[in-house]
C-alpha positions as CSV (number, residue, x, y, z in Angstrom):
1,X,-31.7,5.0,-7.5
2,X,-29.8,2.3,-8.5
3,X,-26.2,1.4,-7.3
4,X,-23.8,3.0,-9.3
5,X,-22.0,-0.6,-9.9
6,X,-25.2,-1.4,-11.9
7,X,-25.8,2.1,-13.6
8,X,-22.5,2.0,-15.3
9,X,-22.8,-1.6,-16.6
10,X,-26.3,-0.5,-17.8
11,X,-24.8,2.5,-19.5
12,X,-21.6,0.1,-21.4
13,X,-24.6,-2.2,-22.8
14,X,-26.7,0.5,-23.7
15,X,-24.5,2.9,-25.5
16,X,-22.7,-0.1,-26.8
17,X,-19.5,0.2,-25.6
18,X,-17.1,-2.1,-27.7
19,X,-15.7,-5.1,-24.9
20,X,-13.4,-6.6,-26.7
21,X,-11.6,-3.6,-28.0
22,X,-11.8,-1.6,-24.6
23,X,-10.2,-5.1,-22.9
24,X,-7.6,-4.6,-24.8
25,X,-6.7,-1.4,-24.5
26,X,-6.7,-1.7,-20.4
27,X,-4.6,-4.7,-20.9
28,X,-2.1,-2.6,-22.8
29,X,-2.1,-0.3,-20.1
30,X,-1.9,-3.1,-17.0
31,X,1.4,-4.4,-19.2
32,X,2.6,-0.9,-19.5
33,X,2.5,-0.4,-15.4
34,X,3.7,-3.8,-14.5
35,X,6.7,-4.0,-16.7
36,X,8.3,-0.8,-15.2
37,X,8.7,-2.9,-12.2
38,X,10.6,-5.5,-13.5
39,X,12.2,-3.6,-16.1
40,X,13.9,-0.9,-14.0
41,X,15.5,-3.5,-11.7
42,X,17.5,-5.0,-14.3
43,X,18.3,-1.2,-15.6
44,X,19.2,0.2,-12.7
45,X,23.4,-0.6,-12.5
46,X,23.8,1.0,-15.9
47,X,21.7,3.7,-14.8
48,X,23.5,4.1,-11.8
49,X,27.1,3.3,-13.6
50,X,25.6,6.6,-16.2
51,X,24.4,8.6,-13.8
52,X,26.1,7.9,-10.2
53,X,24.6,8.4,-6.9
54,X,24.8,4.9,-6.0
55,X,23.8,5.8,-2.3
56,X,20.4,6.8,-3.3
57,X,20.2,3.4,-5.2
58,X,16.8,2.6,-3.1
59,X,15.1,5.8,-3.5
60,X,14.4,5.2,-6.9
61,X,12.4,2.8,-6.1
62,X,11.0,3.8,-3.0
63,X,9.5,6.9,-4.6
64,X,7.5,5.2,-7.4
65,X,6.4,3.2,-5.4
66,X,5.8,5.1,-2.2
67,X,3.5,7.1,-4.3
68,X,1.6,4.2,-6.1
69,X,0.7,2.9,-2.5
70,X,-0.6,6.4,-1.2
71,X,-2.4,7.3,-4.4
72,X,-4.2,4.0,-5.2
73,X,-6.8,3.8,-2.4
74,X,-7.4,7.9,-3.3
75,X,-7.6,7.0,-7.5
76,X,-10.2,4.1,-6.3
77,X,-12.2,6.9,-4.3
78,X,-12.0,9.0,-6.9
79,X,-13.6,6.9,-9.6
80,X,-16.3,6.1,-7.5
81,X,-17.0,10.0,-7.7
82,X,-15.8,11.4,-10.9
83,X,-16.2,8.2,-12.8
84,X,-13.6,5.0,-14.3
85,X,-13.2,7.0,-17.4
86,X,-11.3,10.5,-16.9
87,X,-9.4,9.4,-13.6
88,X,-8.0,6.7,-15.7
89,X,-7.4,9.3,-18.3
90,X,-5.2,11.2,-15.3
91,X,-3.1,8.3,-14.3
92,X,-2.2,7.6,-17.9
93,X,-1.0,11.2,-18.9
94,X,0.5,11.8,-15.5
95,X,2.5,8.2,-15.5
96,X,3.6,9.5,-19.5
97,X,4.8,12.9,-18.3
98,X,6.6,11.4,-15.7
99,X,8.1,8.8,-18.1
100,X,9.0,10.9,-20.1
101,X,11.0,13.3,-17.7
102,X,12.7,10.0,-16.4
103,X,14.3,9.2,-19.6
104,X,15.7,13.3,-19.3
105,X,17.2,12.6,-16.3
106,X,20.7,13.8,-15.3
107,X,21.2,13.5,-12.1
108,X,20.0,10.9,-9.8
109,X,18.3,13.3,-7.7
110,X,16.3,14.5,-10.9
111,X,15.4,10.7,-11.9
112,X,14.1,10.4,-7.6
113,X,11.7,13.5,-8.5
114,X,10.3,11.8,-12.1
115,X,9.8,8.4,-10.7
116,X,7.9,10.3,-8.0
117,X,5.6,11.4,-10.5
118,X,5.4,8.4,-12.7
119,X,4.2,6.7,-9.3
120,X,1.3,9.0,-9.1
121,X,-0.2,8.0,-12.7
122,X,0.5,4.0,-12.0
123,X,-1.7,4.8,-8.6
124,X,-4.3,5.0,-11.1
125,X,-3.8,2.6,-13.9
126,X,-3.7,-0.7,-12.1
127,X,-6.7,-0.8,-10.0
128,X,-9.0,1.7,-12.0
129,X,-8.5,-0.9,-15.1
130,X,-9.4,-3.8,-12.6
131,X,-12.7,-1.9,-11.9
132,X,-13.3,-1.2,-15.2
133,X,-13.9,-4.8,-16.0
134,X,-15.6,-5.4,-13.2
135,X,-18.0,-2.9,-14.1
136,X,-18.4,-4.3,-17.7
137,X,-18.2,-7.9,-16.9
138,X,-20.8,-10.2,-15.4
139,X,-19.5,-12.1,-12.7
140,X,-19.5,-15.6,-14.7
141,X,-17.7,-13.7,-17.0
142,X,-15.1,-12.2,-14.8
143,X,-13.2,-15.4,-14.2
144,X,-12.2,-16.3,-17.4
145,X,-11.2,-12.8,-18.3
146,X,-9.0,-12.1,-15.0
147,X,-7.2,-15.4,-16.8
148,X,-6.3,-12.9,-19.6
149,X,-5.3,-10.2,-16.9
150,X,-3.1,-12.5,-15.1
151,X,-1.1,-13.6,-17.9
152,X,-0.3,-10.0,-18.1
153,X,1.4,-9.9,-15.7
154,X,3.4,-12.9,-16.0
155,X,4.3,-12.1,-19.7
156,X,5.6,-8.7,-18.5
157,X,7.3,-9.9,-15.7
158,X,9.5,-12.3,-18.3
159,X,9.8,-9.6,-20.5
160,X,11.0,-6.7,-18.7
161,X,14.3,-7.7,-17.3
162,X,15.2,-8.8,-21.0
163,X,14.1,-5.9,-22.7
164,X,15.6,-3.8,-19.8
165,X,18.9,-5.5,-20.4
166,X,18.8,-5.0,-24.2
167,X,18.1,-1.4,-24.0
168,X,21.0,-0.9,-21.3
169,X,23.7,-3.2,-23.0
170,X,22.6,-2.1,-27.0
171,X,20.7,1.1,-27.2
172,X,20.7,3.5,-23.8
173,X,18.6,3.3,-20.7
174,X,16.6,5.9,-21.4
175,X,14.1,3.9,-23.5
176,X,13.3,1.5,-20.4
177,X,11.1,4.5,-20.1
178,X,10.4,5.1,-23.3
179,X,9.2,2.8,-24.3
180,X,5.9,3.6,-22.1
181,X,4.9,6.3,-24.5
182,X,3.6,4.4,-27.5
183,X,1.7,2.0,-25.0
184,X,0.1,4.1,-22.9
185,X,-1.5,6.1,-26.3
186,X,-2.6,3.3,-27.1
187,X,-4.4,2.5,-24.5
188,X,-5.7,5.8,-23.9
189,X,-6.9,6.2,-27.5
190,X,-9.0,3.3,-26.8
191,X,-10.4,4.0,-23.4
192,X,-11.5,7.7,-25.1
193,X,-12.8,6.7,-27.8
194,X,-14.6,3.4,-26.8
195,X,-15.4,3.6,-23.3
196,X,-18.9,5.3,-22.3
197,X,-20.1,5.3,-19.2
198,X,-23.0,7.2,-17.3
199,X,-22.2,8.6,-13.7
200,X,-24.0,9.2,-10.6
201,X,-22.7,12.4,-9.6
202,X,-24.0,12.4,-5.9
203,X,-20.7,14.0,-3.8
204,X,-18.9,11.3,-1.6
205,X,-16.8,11.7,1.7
206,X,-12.7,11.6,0.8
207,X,-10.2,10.5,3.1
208,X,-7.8,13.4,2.3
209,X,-6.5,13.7,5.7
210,X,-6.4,10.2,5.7
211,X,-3.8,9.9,3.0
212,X,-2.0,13.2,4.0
213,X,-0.7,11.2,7.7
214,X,0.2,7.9,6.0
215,X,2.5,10.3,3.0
216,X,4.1,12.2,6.0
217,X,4.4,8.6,8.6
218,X,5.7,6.6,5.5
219,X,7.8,9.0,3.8
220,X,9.4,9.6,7.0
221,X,9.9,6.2,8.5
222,X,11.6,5.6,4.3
223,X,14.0,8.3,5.1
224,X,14.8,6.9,8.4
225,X,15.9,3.3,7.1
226,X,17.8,4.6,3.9
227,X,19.9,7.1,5.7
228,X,20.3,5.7,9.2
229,X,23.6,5.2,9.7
230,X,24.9,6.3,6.5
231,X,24.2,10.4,6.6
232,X,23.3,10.9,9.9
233,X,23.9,8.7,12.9
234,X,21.1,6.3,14.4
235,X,20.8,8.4,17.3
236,X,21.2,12.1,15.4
237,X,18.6,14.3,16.1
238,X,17.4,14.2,12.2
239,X,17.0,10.1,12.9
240,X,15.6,10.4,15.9
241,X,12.9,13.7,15.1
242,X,11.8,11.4,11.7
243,X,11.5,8.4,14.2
244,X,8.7,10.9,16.0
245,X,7.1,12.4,13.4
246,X,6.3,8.6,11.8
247,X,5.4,7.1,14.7
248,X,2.9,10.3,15.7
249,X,1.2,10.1,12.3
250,X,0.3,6.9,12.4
251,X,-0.9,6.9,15.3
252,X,-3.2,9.6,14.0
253,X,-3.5,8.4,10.7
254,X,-5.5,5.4,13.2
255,X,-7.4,8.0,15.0
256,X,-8.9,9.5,11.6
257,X,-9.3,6.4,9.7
258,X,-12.0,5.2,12.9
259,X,-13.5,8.8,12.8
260,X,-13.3,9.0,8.9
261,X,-17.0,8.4,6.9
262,X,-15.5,6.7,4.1
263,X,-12.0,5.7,5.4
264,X,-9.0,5.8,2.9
265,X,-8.3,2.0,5.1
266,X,-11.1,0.8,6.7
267,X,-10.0,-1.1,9.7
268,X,-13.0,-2.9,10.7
269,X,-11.7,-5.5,7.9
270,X,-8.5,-6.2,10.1
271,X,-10.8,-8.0,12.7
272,X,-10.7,-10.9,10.6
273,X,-7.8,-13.6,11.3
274,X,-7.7,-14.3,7.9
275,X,-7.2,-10.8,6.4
276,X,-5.1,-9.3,8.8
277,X,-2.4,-12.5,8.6
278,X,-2.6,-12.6,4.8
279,X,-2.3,-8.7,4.6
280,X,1.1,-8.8,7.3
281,X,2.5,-11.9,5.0
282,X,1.6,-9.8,1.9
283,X,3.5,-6.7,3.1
284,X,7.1,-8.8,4.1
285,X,6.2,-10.9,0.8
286,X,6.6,-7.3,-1.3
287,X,9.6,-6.4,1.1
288,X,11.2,-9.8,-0.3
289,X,10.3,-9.0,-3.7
290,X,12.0,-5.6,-3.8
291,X,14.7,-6.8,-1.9
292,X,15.3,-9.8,-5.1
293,X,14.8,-7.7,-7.8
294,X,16.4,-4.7,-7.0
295,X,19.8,-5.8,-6.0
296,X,20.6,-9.0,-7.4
297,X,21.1,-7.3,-10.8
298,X,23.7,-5.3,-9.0
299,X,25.5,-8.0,-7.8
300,X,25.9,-10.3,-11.0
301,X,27.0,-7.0,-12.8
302,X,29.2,-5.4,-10.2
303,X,30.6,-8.7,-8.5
304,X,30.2,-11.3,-11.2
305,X,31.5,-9.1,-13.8
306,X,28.0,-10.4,-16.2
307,X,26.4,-8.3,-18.9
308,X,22.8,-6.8,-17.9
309,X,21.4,-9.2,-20.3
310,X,23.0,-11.8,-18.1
311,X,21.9,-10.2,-14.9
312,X,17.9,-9.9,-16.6
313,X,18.0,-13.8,-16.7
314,X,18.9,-14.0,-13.3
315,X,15.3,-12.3,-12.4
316,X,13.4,-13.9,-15.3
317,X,13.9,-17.0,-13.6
318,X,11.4,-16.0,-11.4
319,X,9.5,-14.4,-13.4
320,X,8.8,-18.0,-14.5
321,X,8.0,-19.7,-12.0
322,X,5.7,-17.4,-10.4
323,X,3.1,-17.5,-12.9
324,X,3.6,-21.4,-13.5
325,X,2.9,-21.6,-9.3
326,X,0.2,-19.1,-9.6
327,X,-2.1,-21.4,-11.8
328,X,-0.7,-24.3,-10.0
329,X,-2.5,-22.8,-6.9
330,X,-5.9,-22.4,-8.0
331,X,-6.5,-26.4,-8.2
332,X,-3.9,-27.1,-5.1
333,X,-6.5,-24.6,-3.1
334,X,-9.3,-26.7,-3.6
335,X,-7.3,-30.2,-3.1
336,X,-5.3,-29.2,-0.5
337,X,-7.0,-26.4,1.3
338,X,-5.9,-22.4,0.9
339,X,-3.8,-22.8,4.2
340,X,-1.1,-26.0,3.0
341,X,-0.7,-24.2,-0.3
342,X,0.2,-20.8,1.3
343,X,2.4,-22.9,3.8
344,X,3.9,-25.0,0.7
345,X,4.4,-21.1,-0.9
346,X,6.4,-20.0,2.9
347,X,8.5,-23.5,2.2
348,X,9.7,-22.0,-1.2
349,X,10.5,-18.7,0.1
350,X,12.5,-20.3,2.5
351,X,14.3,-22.3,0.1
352,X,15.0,-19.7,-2.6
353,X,16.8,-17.2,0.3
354,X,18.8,-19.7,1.9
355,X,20.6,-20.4,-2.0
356,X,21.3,-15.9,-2.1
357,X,22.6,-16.7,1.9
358,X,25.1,-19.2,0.0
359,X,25.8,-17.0,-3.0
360,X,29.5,-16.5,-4.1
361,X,30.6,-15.0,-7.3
362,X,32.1,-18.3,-8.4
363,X,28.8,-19.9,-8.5
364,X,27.7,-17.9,-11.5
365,X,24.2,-16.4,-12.6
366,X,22.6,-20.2,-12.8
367,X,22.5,-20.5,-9.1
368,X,21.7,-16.7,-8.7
369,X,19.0,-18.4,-10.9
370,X,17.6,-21.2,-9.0
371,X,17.1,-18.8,-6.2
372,X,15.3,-16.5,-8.2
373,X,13.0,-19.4,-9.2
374,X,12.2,-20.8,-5.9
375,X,11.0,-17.2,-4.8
376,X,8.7,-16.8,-7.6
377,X,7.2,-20.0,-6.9
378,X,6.5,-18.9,-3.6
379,X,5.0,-15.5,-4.4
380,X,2.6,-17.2,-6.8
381,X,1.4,-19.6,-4.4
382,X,0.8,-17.2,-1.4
383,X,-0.6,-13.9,-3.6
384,X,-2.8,-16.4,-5.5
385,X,-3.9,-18.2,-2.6
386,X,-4.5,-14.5,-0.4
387,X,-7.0,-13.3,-3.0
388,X,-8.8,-16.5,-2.6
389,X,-8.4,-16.6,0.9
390,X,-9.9,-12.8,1.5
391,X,-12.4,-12.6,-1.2
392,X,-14.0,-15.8,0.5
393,X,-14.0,-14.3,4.3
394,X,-15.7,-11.3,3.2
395,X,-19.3,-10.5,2.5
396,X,-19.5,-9.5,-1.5
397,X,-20.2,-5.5,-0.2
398,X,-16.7,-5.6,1.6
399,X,-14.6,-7.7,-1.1
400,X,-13.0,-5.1,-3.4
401,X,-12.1,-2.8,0.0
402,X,-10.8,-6.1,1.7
403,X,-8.6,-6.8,-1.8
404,X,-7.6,-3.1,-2.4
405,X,-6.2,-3.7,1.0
406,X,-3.9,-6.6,-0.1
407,X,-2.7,-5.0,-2.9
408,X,-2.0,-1.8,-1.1
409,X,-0.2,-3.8,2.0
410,X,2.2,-5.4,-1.2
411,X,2.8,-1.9,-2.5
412,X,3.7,-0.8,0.7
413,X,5.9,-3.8,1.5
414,X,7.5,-3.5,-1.3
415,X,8.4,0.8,-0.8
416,X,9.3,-0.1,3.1
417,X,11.7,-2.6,1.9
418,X,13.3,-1.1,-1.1
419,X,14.0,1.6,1.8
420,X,15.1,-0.8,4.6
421,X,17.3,-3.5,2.7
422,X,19.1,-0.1,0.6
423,X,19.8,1.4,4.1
424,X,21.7,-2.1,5.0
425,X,23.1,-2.2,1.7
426,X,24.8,1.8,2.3
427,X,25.2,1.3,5.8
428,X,27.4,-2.3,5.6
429,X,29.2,-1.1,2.6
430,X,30.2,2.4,3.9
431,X,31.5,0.2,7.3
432,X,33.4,-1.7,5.6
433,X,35.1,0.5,3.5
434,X,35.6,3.0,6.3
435,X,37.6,0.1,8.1
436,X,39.4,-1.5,4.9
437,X,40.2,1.5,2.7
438,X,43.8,3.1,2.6
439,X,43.3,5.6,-0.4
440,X,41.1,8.5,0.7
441,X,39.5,8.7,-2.9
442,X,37.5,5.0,-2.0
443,X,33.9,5.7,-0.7
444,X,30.6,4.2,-1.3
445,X,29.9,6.2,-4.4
446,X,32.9,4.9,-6.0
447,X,31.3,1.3,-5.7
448,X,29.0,3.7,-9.1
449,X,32.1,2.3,-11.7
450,X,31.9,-1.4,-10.9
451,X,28.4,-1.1,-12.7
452,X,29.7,0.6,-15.7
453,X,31.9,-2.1,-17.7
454,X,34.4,0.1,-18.7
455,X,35.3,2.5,-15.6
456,X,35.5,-1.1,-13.9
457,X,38.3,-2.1,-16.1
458,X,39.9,1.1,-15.4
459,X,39.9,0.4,-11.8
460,X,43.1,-0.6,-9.8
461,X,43.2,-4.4,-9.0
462,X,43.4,-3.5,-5.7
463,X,40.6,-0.8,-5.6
464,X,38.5,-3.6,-8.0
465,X,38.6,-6.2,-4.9
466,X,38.6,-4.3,-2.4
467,X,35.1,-2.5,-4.1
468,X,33.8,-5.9,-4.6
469,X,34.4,-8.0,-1.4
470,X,32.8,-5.0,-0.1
471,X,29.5,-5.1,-1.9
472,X,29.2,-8.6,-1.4
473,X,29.5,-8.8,1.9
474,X,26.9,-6.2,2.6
475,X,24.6,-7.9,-0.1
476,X,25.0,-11.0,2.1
477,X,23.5,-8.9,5.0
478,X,20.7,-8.0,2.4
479,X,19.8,-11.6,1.8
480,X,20.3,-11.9,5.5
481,X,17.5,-9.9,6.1
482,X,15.4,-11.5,2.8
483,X,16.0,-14.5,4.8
484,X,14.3,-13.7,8.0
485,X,11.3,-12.2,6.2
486,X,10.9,-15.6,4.6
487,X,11.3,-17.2,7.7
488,X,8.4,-14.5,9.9
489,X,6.2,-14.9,6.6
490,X,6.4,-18.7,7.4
491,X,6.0,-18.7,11.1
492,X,2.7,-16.0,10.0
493,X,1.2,-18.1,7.6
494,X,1.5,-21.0,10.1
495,X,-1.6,-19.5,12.4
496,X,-3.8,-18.9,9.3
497,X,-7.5,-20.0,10.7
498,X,-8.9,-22.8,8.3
499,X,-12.1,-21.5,5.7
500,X,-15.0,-23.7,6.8
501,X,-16.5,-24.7,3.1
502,X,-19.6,-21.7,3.4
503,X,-17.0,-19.3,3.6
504,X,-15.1,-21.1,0.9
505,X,-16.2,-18.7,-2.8
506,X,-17.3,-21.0,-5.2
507,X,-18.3,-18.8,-7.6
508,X,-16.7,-15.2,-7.9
């Protein structure tokens, strides 16, 4: 029997499924999932300023994407069973439903539970459309058309915080989610109707219990940094039970993934130098990320006083220059070798988090700016040069489990730090305005009206300073700590083992 790789290619060509058309309709679908990101960031103060419940800031991002992370090694297992076609199917609806409920939302607590589900469905859509070209593209051809998928994301990631600040500033937040509606139809109009595929229907081994521990160890160990020291004390017993309970399941999520038949992580991958360093530098790259775009909006809105369009450009800066560095990376790799170009990528990092260390409000959004830039050129040099890196250490059989990895590692990263850097954002802020408050109607959710333009005119002078030297001192301890994951991802990449030129890909 042949592999099932090579049975669904066989079944595209012979029931002539239409390339071009199908391409296009998983690239509407890729921009659909990768804008949300970006998008949302730039949204959130006015959603926030709308909705309150400025304390659980983080959490809306931490659930989408605590969700995504779980659910996109299961949705990759899951195709392999039930075929590319109908799980793909899933993600969309279930990312459209929850879309949809998001832009409903009236409480914070209600838009937590939505982005939840709109997590599931983008579990799916991202790497099932990756395997869907793989499966209809030749590997010659695969090269040139991952070109079109990585301008994807780089036109999404320049467009989302603009759109997102249009919407907020001109017609409501609610269509930042909206907007997702007419896109994903049309991409699943096409995948329906022009995507055929035959499937081997053989049962296969899932890693339920697997993916079960890492929800429960995760979710618990999010819950920890968000609201340590801001609803219950670091040593409570609610802090210190959560502590347990992460730490026990993963230590069993460990024990089953060795024991497992098809692993939901298989760990015999980590053995390798170059995956396991590339994969830890992944994970505090996506904590860096999160940490950028989800609170610099906040504090050119709240502190500077800017408009959300104002605030988008801020993030589009690096919007730009990560794809520029990503393409820039692909010829420095074969000049320079995969290991300076990561390092040259750790530099960058470095240099973009020392400018937020040195951010004041009198600077304005263009330095806010520059900072953003810098970062961006260092996530495009070390992601770009990871892929390259890990796809050439591997044998061909273990390549799309070692890069699932990576891109599960950056999800992760990503949902760890949204939690962490919101839990020093809540914590610093509610100390300081324990210690500095006088009026007894001043606490952290009152910080909601400097993100809504007019409740912060309506604010007392004093109440208005007070409110804002207190966020930016705790954003400082934010950047703080984006700072010192720069600095480890630097020190990390530092020990990356050189390729020897066999292990080098040369052809994908």
């Amino acid at each position: 029997m042949k592999p099932l790789t090579k049975q669904i290619v066989q079944s595209y060509r012979t029931k002539e499924t239409n390339r071009p058309l199908v391409l296009v309709a998983i690239i509407i679908g890729m921009f659909m999932a990768a804008i949300e990101g970006t998008i949302v960031s730039t949204a959130m103060p006015g959603i926030v300023g709308d909705l309150g419940g400025f304390s659980k800031f983080s959490w809306v991002f931490s659930a989408y994407l605590l969700m995504s992370a779980i659910t996109v090694l299961l949705f990759g297992k899951l195709s392999d069973l039930f075929g590319r076609k109908p799980i793909y199917t899933i993600g969309i609806v279930v990312f459209l439903i929850g879309s949809l409920l998001c832009g409903f939302a009236e409480s914070m607590e209600a838009l937590i539970i939505y982005r939840l589900i709109q997590g599931v469905g983008a579990g799916a859509v991202q790497p099932i459309a990756l395997t869907i070209v793989g499966d209809m593209y030749s590997m010659e051809e695969r090269a040139k058309i991952q070109g079109y998928l990585a301008s994807v994301w780089g036109i999404s990631a320049i467009a989302g915080p603009a759109l997102g600040g249009l919407f907020v500033q001109y017609i409501e937040w609610s269509w930042v989610f909206w907007m997702n509606i007419p896109l994903g139809i049309l991409s699943l109009i096409g995948i329906l109707l022009l995507l055929h595929e035959t499937i081997d229907k053989e049962k296969k081994s899932i890693d339920y219990g697997g993916a079960g521990l890492l929800l429960v160890s995760v979710s618990a160990l999010m819950i920890v940094l968000i609201e340590g020291g801001v609803r219950w004390e670091w040593t409570s017993l609610p802090i210190v039970g959560l502590i347990i309970l992460s730490t026990a399941g993963i230590s069993l999520f460990f024990h089953v993934e060795k024991k497992a038949k098809e692993p939901l992580m298989p760990l015999s991958i980590w053995s390798s130098p170059v995956i396991a360093i590339s994969n830890s530098v992944t994970f505090t790259t996506g904590m860096i990320l999160i940490g950028v775009s989800s609170f610099l909006p906040t504090f050119v809105q709240g502190v500077m006083e800017r408009s959300p369009i104002v605030a988008g450009f801020t993030l589009t800066t690096m919007s730009i220059g990560w794809p520029i560095a990503s393409t820039a990376a692909g010829n420095l790799v074969i000049k320079i070798g995969f290991r300076t170009t990561s390092v040259l990528g750790g530099i960058s990092l470095i240099l973009g988090s020392t400018i937020y260390l040195f951010m004041t409000p009198a600077l304005g959004p263009i330095f806010a700016g520059v900072g953003s830039f810098f970062i961006g050129v260092g996530m495009g040099l070390t992601s770009t040069t990871f892929i390259v890196a890990i796809q050439g250490s591997v044998s061909w059989q273990q390549r799309g489990i070692a890069t699932a990895t990576n891109m599960f590692m950056r999800t992760l990263g990503s949902a760890v730090g949204a939690a962490l850097l919101g839990g020093v954002l809540n914590s610093r802020l509610q100390h300081y305005l324990t210690e500095k408050a006088t009026a007894k109607d001043i606490s952290i959710n009152t910080a909601n009206q400097l993100l809504n333009e007019s409740k912060r005119k309506s604010l007392d002078p004093t109440q208005l300073d007070l409110l804002q030297n207190g966020l930016t001192i705790s954003l400082k301890w934010v950047y703080g700590g984006v700072f010192i994951l720069a600095l480890f991802s630097f020190l990390l990449l530092l020990f990356i083992p050189k390729l020897s030129k066999k292990e080098t890909p040369v052809r994908s």
